[in-house]
N, C-alpha and C positions, 0 to 999 in steps of 0.2 A: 824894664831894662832890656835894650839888644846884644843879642850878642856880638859876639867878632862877626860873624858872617852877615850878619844882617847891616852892620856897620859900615861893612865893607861895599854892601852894594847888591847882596845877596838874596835870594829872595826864601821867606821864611818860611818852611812846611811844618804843618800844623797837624800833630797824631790824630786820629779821630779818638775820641770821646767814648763811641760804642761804637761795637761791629754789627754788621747788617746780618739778621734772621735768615737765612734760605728757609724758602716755602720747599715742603713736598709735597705731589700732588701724589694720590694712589695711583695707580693706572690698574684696575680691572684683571680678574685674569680668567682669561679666555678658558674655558674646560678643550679639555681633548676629545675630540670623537672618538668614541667608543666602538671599536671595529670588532663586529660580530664574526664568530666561528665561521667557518665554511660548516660544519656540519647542522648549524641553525638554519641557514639557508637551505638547506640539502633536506631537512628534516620539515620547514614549511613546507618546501617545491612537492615534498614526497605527498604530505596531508593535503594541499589542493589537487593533485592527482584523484590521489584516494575517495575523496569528498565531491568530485566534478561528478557531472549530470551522469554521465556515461559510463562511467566506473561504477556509479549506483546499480543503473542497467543492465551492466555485465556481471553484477553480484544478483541481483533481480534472475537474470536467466539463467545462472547456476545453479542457487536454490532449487527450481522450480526442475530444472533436466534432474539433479539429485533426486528428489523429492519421485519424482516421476519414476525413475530409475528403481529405486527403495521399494516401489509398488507393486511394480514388475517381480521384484526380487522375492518380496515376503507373500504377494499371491493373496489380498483381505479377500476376494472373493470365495474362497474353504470356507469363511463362515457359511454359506447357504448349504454345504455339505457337510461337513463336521459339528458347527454347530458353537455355541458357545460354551466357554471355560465351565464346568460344571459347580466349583467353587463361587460363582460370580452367581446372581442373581439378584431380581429386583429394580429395585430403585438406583441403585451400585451400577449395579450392571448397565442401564439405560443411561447414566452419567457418563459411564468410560465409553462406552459405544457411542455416545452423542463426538466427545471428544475424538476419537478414533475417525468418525464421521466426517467431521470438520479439517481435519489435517487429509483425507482422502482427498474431499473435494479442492483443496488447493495442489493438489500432488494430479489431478484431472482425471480421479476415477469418476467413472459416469455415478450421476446423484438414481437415475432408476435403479440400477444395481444394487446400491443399496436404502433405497427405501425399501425393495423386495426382503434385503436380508435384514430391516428393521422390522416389518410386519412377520414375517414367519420366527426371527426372535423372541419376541416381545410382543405379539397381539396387535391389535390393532389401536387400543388408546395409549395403552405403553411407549411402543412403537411409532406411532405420530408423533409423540411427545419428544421423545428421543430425535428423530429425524429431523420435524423441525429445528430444534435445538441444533442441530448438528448443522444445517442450513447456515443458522443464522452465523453460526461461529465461522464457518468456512469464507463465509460470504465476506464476514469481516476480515479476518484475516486476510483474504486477498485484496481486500482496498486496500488495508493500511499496509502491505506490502509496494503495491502500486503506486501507491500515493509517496510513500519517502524513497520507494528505489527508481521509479520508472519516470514518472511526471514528470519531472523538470528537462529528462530527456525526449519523452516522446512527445511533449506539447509542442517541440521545436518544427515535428513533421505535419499538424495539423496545417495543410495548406491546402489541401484537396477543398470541393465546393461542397462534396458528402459529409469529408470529416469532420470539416467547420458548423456545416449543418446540426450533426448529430452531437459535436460537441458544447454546441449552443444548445439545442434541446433540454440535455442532461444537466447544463449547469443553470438556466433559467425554471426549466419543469422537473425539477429531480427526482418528487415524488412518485407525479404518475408518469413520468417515462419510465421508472425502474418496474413501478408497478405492472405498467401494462409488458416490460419483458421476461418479466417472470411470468406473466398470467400464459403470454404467446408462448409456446411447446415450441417454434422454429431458433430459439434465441437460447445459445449455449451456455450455462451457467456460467462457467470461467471467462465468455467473452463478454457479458456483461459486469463483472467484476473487474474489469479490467478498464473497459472502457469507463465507466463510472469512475476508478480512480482516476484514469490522465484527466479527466471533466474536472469541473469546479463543483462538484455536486457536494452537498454536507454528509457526516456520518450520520447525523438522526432520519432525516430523508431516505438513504440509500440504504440502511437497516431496519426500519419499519414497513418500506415496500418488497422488501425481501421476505419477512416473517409473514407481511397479506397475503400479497401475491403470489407464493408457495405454496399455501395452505391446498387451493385443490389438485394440484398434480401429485402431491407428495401424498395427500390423504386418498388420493387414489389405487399409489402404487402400493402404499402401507397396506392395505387392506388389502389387496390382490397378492399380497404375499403371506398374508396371514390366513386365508381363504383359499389358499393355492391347494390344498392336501383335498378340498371336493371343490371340484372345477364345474359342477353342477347349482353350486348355490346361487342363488340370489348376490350376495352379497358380490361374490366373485364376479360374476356376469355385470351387475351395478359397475364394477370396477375397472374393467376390462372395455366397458361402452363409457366408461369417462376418462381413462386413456387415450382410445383410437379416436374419439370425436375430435378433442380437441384439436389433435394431430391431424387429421383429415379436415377439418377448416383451415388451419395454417397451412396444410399447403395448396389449398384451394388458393389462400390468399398471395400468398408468395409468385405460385404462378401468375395468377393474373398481373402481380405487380410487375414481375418480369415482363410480360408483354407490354405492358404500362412503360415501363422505361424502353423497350426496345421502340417504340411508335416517338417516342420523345426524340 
């Protein structure tokens, strides 16, 4: 049945039935950047400083001027006059004095100095034992100084045609290169501890040609210091002609090499 309006000529609107669903869609939500302290920043920038090659380098030759300085100050050579602690003796004794030894020769007291005051301490097998010992520790300790403060800086200079040379040497022949500059009297202890670290040379390498290749300059000096009180013995004289020879070869040899390079 219509109504008026639709009777009338109207046209009929019909309610809907059911209302339509609206969808909603999620939309994501973006996180916020997370904006770091200035002092984080400030506090990396500061540990990359710290940590670069050259900052190593610069803590490398502080150590070593202290250390140096320290030497100077406390005077270890009184042992060959005073003598040692009288409470110490032995085996004790030969342990601290190897120890003592080792931090010398990183600080660049010369190692004949005191092989001398290992031999007139402590004898002559005492006293080797002690000083090699004291070699070896020394020797390590200034690679592994070299090696984490100095290398990453000074590899950067190897450009010369000698350094490259001699750095290639040491890091393909580690053994008997180290070997034979310890056996050589012209080759500074501390400059081959050093150079060895910026090389690629291994620690087993560069510690077992140290402990060879030491053996007869140091069992030389040990024994010439323990035989020093009659300067007439055998012993002492043995000692004294396996010091100078060596030395008087080396610079036999050095020279000639010098005119060898100056003809080049």
């Amino acid at each position: 049945m219509l109504d008026a309006h639709t009777r009338s000529g109207g046209t009929a609107t019909a309610s809907p039935r059911a209302t339509a669903t609206e969808l909603v869609v999620p939309v994501p939500l973006t996180p916020l950047p997370v904006v770091a302290p200035a002092s984080a920043g400030f506090a990396a920038r500061s540990t990359r400083a710290l940590l670069s090659p050259w900052a190593r380098f610069s803590l490398l030759v502080t150590l070593l001027v202290a250390a140096a300085s320290s030497v100077l100050l406390l005077e270890p050579q009184r042992l060959l006059s005073d003598g040692w602690p009288p409470h110490l003796g032995g085996v004790a004794a030969a342990s601290v004095f190897a120890v003592a030894y080792g931090l010398c020769t990183v600080a660049f007291v010369p190692r004949p100095l005191l092989n001398l005051a290992a031999g007139a301490l402590f004898g002559s097998q005492l006293g080797l034992g002690a000083a090699l010992a004291g070699t070896v520790l020394g020797a390590g300790l200034a690679f592994g100084l070299g090696r984490i403060l100095g290398q990453d800086a000074l590899r950067t200079l190897l450009r010369g045609r000698l350094l490259q040379a001699a750095d290639g040497q040491l890091s393909r022949h580690g053994l008997r290169s180290m070997l034979a500059a310890r056996l050589f009297p012209g080759v500074p202890f501390w400059a081959a501890n050093y150079c060895a670290a910026v090389s690629r040379m291994g620690w087993l390498p560069f510690l077992a040609a140290t402990a060879l290749g030491s053996i007869p300059n140091t069992a030389a000096y040990v024994v010439a210091g323990a035989t020093a009180s009659s300067p007439t013995s055998p012993l002492f004289l043995v000692s004294m002609a396996a010091i100078g020879l060596p030395a008087a070869v080396g610079a036999v040899v050095a020279w000639r090499k010098r005119h060898h390079l100056r003809r080049r």
